[in-house]
BARO-982298 format. One record per residue: y, z, x of N, C-alpha, C, O in turn; residue in three letters; residue number from 1. Coordinates in steps of 0.001 Angstrom, whole numbers. Layout:
<pts>
((Y; Z; X); (Y; Z; X); (Y; Z; X); (Y; Z; X); 'ala'; NUM),
...
</pts>
This chain:
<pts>
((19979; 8256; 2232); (19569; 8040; 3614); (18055; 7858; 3682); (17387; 8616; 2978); 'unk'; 1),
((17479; 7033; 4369); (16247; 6310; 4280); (15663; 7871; 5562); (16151; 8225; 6636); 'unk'; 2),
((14528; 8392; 4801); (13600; 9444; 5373); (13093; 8424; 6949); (13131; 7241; 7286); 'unk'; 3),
((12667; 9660; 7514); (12274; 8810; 8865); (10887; 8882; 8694); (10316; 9769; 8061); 'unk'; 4),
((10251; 7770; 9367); (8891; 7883; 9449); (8155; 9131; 10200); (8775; 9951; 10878); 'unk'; 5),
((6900; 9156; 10007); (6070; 10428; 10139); (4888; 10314; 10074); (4451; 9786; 9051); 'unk'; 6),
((4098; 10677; 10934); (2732; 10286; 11349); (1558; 11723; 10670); (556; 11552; 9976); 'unk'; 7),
((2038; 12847; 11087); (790; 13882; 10237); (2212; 14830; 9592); (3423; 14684; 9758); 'unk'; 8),
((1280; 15981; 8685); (1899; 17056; 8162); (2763; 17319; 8646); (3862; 17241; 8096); 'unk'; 9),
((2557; 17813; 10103); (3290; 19166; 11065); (4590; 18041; 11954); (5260; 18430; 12911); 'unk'; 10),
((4678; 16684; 11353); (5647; 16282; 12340); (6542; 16232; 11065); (7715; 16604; 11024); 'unk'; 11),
((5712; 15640; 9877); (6761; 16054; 8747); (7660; 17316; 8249); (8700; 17430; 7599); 'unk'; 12),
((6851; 18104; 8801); (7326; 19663; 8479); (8397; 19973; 9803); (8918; 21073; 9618); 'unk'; 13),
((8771; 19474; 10795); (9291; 19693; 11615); (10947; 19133; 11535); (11990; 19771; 11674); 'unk'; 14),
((10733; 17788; 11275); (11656; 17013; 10115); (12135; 17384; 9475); (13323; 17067; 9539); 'unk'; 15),
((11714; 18456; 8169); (12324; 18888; 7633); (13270; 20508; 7116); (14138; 20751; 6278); 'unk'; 16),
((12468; 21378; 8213); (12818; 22520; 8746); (14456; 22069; 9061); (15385; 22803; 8724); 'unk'; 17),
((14671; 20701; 9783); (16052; 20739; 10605); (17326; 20882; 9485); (18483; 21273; 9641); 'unk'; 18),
((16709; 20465; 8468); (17726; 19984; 7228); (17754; 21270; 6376); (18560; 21391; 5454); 'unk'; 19),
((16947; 22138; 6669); (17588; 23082; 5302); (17693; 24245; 5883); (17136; 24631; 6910); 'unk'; 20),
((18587; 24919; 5043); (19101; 26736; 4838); (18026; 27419; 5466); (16890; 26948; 5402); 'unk'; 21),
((18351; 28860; 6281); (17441; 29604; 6639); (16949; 30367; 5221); (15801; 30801; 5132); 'unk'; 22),
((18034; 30507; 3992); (16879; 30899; 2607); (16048; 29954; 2154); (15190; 30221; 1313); 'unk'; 23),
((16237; 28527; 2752); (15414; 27600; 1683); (13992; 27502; 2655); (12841; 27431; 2225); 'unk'; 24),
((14357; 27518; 3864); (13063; 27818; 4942); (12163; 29111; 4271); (11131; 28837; 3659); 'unk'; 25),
((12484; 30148; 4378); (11877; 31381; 4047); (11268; 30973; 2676); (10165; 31469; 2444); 'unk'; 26),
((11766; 30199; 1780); (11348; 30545; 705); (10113; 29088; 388); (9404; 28994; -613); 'unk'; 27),
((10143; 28451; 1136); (8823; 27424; 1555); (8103; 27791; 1599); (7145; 27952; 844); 'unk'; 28),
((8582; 28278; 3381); (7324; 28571; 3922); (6692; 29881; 4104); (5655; 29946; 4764); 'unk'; 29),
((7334; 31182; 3462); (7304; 32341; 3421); (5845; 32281; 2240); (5345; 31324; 1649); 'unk'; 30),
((5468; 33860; 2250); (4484; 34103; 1267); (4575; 35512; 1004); (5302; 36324; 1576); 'unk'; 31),
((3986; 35655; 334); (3823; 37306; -584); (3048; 38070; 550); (2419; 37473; 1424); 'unk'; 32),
((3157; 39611; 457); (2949; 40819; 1248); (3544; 40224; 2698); (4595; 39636; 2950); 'unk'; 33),
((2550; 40583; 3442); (2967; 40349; 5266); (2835; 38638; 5458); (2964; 38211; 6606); 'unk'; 34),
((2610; 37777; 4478); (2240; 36167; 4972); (1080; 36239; 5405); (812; 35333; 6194); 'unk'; 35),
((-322; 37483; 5063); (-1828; 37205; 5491); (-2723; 36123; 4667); (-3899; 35849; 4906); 'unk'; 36),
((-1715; 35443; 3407); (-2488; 34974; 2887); (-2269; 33414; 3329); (-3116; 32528; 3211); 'unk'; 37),
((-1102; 33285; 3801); (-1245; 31591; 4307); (-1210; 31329; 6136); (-1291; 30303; 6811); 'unk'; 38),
((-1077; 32558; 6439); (-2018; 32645; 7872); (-3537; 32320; 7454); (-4159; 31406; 7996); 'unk'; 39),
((-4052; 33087; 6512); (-5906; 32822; 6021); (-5890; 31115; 5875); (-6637; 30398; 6541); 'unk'; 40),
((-5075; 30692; 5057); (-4945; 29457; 4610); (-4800; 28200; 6143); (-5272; 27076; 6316); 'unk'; 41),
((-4132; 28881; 6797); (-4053; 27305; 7702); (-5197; 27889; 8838); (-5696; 27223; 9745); 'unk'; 42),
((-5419; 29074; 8578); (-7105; 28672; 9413); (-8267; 28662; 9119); (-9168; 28855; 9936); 'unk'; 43),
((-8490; 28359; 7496); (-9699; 27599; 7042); (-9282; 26694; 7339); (-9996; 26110; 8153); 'unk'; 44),
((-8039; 25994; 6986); (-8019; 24639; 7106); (-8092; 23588; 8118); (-8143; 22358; 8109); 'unk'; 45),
((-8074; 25086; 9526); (-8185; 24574; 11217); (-9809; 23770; 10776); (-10101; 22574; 10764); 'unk'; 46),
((-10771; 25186; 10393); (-11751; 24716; 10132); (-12691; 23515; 10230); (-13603; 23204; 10996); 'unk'; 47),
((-12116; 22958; 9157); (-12675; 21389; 8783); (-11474; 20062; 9674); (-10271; 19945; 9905); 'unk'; 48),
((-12791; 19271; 9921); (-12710; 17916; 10386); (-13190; 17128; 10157); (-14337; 17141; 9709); 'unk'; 49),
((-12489; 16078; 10376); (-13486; 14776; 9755); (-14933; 14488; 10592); (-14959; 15158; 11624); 'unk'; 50),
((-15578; 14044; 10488); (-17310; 13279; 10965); (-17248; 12254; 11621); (-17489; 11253; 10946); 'unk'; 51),
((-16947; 12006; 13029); (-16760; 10717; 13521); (-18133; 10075; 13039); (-19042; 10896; 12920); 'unk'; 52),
((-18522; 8425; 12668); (-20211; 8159; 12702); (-19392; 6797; 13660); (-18242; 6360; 13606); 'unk'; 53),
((-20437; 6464; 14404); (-20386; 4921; 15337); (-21085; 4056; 14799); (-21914; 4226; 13906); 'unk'; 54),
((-20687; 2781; 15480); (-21297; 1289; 14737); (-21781; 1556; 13301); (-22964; 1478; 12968); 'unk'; 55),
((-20692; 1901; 12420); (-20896; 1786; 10742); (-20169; 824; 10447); (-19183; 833; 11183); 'unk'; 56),
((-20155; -129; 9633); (-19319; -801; 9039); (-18204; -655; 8263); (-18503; -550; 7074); 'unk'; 57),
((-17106; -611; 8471); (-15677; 12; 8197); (-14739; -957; 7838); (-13577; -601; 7644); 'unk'; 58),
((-15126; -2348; 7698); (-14567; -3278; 7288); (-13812; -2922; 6055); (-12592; -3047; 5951); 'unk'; 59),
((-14889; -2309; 4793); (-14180; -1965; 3961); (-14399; -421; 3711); (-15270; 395; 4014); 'unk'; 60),
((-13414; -400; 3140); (-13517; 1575; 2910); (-13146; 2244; 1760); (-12013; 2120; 1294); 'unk'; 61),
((-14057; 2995; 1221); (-13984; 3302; -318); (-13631; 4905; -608); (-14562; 5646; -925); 'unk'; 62),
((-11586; 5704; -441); (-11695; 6721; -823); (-11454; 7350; -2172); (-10872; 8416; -2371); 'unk'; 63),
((-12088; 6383; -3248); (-11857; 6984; -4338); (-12713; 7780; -5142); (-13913; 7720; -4876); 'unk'; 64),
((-12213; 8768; -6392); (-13462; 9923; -6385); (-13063; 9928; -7771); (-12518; 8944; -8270); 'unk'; 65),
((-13361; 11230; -8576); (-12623; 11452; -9478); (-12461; 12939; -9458); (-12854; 13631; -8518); 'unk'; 66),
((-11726; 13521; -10784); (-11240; 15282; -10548); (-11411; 15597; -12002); (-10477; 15480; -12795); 'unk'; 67),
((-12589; 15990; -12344); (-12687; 16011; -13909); (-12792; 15218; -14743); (-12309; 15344; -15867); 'unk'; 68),
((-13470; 14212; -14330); (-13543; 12733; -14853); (-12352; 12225; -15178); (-11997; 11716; -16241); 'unk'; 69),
((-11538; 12462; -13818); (-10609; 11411; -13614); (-9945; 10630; -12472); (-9345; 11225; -11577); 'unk'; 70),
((-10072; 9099; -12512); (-10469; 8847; -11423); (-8638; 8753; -10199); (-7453; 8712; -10530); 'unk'; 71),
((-9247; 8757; -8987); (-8163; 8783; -8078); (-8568; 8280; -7034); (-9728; 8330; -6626); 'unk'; 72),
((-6909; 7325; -6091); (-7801; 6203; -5110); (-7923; 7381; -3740); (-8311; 6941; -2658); 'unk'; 73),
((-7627; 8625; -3850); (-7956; 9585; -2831); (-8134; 10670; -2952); (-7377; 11211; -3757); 'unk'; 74),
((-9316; 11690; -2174); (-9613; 12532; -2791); (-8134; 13907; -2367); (-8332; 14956; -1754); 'unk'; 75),
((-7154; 13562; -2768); (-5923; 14235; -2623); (-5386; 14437; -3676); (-5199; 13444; -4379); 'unk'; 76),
((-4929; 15789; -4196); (-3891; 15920; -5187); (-2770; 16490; -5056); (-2563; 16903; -3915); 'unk'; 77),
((-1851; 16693; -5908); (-401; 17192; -5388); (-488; 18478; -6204); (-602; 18385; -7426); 'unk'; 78),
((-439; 19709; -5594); (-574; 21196; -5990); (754; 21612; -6707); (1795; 21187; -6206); 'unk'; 79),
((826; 22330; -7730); (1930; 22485; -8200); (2995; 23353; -7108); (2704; 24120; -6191); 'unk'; 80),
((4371; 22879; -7627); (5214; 23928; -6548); (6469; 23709; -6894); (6774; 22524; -6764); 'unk'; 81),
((7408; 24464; -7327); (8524; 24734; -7769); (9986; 24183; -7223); (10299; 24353; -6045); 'unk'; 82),
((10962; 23433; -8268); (12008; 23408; -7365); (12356; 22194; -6452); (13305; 22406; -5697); 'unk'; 83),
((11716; 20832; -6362); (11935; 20246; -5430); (13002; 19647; -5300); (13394; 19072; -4284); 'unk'; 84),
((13612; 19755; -6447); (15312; 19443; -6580); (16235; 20077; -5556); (17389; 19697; -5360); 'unk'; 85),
((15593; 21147; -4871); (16082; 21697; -3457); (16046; 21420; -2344); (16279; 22182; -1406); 'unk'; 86),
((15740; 20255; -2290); (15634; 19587; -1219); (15856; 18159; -1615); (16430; 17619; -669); 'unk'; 87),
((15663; 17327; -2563); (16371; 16540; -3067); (16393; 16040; -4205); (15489; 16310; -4997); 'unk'; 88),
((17689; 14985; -4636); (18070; 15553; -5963); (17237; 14586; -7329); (17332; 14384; -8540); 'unk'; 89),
((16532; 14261; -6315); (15475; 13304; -7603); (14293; 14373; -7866); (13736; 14598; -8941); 'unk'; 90),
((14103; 14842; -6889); (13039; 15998; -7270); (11995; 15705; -7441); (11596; 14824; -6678); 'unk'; 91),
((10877; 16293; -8596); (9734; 16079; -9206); (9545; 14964; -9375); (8404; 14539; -9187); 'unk'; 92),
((10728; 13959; -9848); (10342; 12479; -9874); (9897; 11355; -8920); (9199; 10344; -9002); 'unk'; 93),
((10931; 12266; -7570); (10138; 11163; -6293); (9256; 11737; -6064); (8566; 11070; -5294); 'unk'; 94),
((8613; 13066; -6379); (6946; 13313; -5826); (6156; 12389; -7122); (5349; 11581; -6663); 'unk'; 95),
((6218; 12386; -8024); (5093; 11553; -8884); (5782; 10404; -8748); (5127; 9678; -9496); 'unk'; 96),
((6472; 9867; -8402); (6164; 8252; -8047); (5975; 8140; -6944); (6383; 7046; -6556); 'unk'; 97),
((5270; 9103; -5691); (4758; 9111; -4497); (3193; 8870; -5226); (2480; 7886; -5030); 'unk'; 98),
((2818; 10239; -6263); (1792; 10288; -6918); (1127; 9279; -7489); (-72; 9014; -7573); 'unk'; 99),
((2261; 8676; -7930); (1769; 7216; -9055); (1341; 5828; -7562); (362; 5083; -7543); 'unk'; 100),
((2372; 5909; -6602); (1604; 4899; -5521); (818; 4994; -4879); (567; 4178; -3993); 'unk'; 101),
((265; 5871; -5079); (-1174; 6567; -4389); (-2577; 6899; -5349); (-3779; 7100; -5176); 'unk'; 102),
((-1490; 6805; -6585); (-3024; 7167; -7664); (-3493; 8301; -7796); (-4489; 8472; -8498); 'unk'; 103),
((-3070; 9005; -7352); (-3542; 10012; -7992); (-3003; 11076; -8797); (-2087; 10708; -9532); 'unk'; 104),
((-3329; 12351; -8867); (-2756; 13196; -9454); (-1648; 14305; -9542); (-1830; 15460; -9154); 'unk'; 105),
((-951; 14026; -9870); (545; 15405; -9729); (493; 16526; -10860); (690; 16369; -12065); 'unk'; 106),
((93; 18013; -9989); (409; 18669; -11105); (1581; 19769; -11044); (1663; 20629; -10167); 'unk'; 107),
((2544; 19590; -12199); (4068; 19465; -12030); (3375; 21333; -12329); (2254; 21632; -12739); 'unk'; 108),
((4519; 22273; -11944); (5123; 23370; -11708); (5480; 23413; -13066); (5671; 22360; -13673); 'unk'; 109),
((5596; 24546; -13636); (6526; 25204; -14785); (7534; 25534; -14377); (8492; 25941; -15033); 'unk'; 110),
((7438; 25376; -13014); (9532; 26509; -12379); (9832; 24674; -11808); (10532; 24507; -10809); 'unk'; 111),
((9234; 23439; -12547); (10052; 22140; -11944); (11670; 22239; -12139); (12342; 22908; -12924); 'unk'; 112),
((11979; 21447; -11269); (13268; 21265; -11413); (14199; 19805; -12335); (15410; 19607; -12430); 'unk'; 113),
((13356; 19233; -12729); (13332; 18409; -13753); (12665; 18100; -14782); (11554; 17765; -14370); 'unk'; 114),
((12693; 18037; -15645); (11935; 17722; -17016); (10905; 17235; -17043); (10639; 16332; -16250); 'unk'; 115),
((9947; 17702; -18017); (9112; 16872; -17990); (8604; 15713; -18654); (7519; 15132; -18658); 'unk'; 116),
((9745; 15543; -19233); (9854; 14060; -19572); (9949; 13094; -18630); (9181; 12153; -18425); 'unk'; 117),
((11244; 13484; -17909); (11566; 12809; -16717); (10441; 12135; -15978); (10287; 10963; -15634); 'unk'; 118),
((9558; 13415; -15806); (8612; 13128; -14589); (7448; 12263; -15236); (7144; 11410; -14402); 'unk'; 119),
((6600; 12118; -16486); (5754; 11959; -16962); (6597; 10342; -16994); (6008; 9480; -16341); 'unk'; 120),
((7565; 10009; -17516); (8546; 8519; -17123); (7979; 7958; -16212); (7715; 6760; -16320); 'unk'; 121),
((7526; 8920; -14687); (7278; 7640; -13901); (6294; 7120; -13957); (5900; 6565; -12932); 'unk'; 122),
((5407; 7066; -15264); (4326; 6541; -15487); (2920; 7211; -14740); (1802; 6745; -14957); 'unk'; 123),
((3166; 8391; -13817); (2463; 8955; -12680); (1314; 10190; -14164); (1538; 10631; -15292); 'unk'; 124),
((266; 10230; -13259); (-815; 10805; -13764); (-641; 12273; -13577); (-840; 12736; -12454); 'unk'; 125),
((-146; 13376; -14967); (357; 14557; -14413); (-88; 15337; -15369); (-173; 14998; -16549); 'unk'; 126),
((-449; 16606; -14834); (-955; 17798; -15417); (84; 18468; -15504); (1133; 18140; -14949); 'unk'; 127),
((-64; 19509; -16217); (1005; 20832; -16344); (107; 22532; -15721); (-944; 23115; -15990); 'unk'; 128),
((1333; 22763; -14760); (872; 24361; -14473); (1427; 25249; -15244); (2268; 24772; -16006); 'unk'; 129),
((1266; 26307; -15316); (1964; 26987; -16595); (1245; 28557; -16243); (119; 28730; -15777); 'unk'; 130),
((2367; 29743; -16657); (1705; 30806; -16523); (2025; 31371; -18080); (2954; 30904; -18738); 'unk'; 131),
((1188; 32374; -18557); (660; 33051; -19773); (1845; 33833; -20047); (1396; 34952; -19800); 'unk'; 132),
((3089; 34023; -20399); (3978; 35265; -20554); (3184; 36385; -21733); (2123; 36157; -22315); 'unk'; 133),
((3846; 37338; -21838); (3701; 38117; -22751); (4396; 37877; -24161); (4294; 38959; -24739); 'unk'; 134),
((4845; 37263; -24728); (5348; 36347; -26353); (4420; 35026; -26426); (4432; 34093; -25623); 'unk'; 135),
((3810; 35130; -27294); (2248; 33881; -27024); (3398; 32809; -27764); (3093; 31688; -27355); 'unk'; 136),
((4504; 32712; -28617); (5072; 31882; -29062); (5743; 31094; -28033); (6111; 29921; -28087); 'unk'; 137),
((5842; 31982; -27044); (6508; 30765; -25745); (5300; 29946; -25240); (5320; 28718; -25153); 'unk'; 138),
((4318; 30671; -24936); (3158; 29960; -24302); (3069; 29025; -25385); (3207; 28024; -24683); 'unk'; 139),
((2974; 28670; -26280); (2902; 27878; -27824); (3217; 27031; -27155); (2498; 26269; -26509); 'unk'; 140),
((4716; 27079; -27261); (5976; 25770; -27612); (5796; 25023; -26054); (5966; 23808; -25963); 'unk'; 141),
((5515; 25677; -25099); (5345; 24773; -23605); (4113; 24662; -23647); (3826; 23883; -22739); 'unk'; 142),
((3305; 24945; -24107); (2482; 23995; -23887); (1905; 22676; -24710); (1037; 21894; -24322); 'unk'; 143),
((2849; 22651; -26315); (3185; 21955; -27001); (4046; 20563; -26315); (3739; 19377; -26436); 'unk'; 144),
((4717; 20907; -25886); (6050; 20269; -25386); (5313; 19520; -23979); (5700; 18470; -23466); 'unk'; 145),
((4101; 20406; -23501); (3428; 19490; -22314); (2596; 18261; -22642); (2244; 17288; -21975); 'unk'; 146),
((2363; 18715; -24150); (1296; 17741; -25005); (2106; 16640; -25086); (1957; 15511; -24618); 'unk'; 147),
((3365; 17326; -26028); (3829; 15717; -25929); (4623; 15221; -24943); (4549; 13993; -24923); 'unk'; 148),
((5076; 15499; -24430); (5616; 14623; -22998); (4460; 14021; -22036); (4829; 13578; -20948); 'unk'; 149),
((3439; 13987; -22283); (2471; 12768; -22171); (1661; 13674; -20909); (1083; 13008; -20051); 'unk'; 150),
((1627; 15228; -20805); (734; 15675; -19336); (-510; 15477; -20055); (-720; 15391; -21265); 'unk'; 151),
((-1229; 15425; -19135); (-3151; 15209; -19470); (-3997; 16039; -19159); (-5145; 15597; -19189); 'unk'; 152),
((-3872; 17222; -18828); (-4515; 18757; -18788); (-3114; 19612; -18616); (-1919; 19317; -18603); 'unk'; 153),
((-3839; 20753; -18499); (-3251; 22195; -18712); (-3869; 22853; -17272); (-5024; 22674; -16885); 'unk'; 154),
((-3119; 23434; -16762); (-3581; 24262; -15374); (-2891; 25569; -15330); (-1865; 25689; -14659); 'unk'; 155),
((-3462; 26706; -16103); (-3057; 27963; -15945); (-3295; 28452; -14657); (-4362; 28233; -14084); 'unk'; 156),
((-2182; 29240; -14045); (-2244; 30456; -13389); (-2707; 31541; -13850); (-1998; 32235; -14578); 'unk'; 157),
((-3898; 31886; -13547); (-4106; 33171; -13706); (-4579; 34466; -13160); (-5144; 35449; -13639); 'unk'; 158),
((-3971; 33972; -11505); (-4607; 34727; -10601); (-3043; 36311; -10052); (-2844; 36934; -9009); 'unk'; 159),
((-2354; 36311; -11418); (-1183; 37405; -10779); (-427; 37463; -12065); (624; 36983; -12487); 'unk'; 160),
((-1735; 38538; -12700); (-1029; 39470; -13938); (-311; 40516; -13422); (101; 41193; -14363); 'unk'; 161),
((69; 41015; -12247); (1333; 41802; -11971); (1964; 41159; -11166); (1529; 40049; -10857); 'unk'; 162),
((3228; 41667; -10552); (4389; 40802; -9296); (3791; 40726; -8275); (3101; 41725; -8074); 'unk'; 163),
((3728; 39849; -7386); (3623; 40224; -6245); (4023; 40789; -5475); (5156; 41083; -5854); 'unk'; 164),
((3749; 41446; -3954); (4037; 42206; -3065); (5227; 40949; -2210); (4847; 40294; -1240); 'unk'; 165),
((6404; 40841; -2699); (7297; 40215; -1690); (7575; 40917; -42); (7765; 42133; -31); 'unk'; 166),
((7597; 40313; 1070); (7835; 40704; 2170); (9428; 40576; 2230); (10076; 40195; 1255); 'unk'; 167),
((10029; 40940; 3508); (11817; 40681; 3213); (12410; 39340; 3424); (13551; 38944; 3185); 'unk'; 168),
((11229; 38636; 4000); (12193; 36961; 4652); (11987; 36874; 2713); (12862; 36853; 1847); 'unk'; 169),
((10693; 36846; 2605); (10630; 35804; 1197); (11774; 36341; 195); (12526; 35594; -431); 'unk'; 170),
((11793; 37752; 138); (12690; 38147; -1208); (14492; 37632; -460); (15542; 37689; -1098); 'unk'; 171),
((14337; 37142; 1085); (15852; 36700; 1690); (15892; 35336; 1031); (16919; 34745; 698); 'unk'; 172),
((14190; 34754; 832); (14569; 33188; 465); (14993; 33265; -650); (15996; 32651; -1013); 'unk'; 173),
((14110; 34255; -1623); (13792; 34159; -3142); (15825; 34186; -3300); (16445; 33320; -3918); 'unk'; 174),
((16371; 35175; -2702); (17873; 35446; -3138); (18443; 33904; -2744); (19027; 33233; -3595); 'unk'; 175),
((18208; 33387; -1316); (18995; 32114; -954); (18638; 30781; -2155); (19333; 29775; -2291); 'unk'; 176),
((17661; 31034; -2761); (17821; 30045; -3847); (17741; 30251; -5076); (17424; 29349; -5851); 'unk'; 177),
((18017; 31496; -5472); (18841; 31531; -6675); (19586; 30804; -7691); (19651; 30676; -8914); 'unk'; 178),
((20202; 30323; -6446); (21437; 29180; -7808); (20403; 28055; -8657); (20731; 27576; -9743); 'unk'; 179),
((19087; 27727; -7949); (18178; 26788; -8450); (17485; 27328; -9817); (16761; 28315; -9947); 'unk'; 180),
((17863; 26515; -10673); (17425; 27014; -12401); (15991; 26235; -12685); (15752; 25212; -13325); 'unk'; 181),
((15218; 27050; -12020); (14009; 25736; -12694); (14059; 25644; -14709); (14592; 26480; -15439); 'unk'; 182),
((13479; 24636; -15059); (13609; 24564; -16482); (13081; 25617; -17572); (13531; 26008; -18649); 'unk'; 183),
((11652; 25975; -16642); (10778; 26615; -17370); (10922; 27835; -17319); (10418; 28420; -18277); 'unk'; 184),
((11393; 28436; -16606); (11395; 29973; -15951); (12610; 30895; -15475); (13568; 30299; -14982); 'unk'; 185),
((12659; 31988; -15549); (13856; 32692; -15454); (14110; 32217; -13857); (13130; 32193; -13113); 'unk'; 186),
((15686; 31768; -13240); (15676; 31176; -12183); (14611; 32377; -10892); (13891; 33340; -11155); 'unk'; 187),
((14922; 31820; -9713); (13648; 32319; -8969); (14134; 33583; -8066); (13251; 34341; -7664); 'unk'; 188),
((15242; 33805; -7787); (15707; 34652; -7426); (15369; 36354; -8289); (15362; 37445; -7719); 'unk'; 189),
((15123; 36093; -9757); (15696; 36819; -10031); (14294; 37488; -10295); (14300; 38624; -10768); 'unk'; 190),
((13523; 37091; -10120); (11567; 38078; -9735); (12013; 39371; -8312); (11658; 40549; -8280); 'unk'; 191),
((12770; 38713; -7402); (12975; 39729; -7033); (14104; 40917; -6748); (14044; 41956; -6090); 'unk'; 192),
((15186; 40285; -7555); (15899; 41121; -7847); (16388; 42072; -8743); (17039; 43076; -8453); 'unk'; 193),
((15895; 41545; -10299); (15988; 42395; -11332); (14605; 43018; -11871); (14640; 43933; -12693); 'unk'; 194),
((13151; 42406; -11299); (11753; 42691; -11078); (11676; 41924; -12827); (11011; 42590; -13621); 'unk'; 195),
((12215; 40819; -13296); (11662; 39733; -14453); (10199; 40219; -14119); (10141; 41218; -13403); 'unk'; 196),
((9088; 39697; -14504); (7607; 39098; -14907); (7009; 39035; -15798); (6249; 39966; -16069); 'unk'; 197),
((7105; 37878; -16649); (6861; 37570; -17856); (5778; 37136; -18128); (5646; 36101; -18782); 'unk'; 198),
((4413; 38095; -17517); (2943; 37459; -17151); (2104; 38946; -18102); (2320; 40158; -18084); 'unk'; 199),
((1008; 37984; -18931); (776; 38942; -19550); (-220; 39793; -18819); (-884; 38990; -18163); 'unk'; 200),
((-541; 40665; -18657); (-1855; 41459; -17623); (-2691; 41835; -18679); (-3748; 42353; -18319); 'unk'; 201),
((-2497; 41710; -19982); (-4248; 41174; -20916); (-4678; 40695; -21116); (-5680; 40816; -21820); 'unk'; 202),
((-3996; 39283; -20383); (-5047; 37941; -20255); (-6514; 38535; -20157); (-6800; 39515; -19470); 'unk'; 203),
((-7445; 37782; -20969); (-8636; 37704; -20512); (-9222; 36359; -21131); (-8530; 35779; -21968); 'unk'; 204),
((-10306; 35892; -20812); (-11259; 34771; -21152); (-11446; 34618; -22488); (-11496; 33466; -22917); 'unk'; 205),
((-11544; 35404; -23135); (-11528; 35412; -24545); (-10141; 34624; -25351); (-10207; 34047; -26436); 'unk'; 206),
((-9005; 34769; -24568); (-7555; 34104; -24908); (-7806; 32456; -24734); (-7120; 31532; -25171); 'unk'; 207),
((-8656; 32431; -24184); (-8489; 30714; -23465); (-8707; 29697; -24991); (-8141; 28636; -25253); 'unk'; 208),
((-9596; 30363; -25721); (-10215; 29739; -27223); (-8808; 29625; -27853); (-8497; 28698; -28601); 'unk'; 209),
((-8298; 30243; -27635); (-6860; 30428; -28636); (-5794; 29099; -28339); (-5090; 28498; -29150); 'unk'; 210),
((-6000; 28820; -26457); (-5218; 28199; -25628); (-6323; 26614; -26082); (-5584; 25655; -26305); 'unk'; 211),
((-7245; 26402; -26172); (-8077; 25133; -26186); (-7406; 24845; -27646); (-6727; 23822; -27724); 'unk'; 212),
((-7535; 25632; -28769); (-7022; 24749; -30006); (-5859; 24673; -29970); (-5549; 23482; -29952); 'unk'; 213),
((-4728; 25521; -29941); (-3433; 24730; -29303); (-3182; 22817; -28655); (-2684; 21788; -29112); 'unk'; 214),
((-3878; 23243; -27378); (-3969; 22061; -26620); (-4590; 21598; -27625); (-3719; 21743; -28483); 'unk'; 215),
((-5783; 20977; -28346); (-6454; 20391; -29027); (-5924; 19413; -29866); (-6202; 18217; -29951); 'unk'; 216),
((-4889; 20290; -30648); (-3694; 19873; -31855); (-3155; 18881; -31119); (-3099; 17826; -31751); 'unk'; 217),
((-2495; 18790; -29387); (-1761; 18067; -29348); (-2374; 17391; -28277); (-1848; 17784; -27235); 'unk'; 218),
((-3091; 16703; -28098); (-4196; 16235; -27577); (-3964; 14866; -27569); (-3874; 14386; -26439); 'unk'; 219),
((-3842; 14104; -28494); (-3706; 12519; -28814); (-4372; 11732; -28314); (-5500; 11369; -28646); 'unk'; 220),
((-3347; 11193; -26958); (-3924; 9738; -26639); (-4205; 10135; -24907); (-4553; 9474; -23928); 'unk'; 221),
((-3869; 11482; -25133); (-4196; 11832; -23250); (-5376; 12633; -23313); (-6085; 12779; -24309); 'unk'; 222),
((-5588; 13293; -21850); (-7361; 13610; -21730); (-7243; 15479; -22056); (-8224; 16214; -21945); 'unk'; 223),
((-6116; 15879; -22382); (-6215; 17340; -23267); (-5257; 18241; -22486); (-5071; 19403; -22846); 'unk'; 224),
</pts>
């Protein structure tokens, strides 16, 4: 079924509230402890506005930038986020070939819901997110496996060496989507039901040297 058109965020988000589960809602748009942290979030983001300027010349218009010396036709990227196979069944692949017609950058989730072969296929410009477990041989082999399936950086999480503080909608979503197996990760339900967390809490800065020659080895023909 052909998506309907949509003019900003919040008419898109309205759109799509109608179509899904009250667990798959919660588990969107829900957040860890009381939700103070993406209440904080959408009012920095009230914050900022664009700069009207008058009589400039606008004939032509130039929004391209780059993100680490790499270039993109907008200064927009796609944040990692888990699962989009839950909402539909192409998943990760129709967001990076959204990514790839826009140019810029997708950086795929470790809890994706499709491969990352798959996704790196659509020819789309993609990083890997990835969190640190405690067996460094897993951290190894995925981030091996990101090398070669063609991602072009590495984007650790490393801001939640313990669980988070789930509130009850989220741990209602975390249960309502359960049945969803992301590839990388024990499915998502189950952080808050059996308390999984496979995050090491001795990460420190000193580990990253360990994580650069890894990546290094498999480095090739992409930007690391």
């Amino acid at each position: 079924m052909q998506p309907p058109d949509f003019y900003d965020v919040a008419e898109l988000e309205r759109i799509a509230v109608t179509r899904w589960t009250s667990g798959l809602r919660s588990f969107i748009q829900g957040g860890a402890g009381n939700g103070s942290g993406v209440r904080a979030n959408r009012l920095a983001q009230a914050k900022w506005s664009l700069r009207a300027r008058v009589l400039v010349d606008v004939s032509t218009i130039d929004t391209s930038t780059t993100v680490l010396g790499v270039p993109v036709d907008v200064p927009i990227m796609i944040a990692p986020s888990g699962l989009h196979t839950l909402v539909l069944p192409e998943g990760e692949i129709a967001t990076a070939r959204g990514a790839r017609a826009a140019n810029t950058v997708i950086v795929l989730s470790s809890g994706t819901g499709r491969s990352i072969e798959d996704v790196t296929g659509t020819g789309a410009d993609v990083w890997f997110q990835f969190y640190w477990g405690s067996y460094r041989g897993q951290v190894r082999e995925l981030v091996e496996l990101a090398g070669e399936s063609g991602c072009r950086a590495l984007c650790l999480t490393a801001d939640m060496p313990v669980p988070p503080l789930l509130g009850p909608e989220f741990r209602d979503g975390q249960a309502g989507v359960a049945h969803g197996r992301p590839l990388y990760l024990p499915p998502r339900g189950q952080y808050a039901v059996t308390g999984i967390w496979d995050h090491d809490h001795r990460l420190t800065w000193r580990d990253l040297a360990w994580l650069r020659g890894v990546a290094d080895r498999h480095q090739g023909n992409h930007d690391g």
